[in-house]
C-alpha positions in Angstrom: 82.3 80.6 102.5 83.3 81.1 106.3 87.0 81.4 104.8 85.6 84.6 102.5 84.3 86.3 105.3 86.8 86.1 108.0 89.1 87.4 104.5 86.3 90.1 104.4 86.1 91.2 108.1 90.4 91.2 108.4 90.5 93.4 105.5 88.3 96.0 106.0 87.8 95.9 109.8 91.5 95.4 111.0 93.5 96.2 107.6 91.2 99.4 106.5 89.9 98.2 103.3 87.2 99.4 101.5 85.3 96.3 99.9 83.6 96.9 96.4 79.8 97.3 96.2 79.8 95.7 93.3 82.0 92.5 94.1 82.7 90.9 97.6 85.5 89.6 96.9 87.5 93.0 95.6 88.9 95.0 98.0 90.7 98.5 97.9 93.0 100.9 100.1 92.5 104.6 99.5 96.1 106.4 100.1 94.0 109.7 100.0 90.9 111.2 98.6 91.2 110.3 94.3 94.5 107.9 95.0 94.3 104.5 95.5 97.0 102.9 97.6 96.0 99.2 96.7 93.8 96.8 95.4 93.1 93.4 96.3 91.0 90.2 95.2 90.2 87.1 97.2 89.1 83.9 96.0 88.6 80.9 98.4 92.1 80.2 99.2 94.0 83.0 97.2 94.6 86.5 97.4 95.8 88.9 94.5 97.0 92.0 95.8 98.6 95.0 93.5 100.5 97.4 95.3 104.0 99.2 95.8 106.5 96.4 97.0 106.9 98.2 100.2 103.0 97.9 100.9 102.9 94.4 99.8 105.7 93.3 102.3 104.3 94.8 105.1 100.8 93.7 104.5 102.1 90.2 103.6 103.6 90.2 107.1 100.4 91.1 108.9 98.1 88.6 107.0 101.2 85.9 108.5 101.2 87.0 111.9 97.3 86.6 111.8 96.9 83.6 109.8 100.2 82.3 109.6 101.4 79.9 106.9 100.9 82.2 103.8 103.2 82.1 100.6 104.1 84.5 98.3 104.0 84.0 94.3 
């Protein structure tokens, strides 16, 4: 459970996320107002993220430099 939220806080407070009212562990990035950028789940250890590649490899390389030791599938 500590895991999901430090997930929750780095999304949304250092990443910009905007975290689902209806499920905690579902996470989306508005591009602009009616477009969405990116969407995201978490689930204890794993992270599904759907995005342009160019959006996935940078946000893959900020969630290393915090976390370090994350693979990509």
């Amino acid at each position: 459970m500590a895991w999901q939220l430090a997930l929750a806080e780095y999304f949304v407070q250092q990443r910009i996320a905007d975290q689902s009212v209806f499920d905690d562990c579902f996470f989306f990035w508005v591009k602009r107002p009616g477009e969405i950028q990116a969407i995201g789940a978490s689930h204890v250890d794993d992270n599904a993220m759907a995005a342009s590649k160019q959006w996935l490899s940078s946000e893959f390389n900020a969630f290393d430099k915090q976390f370090g030791g994350a693979t990509r599938h």
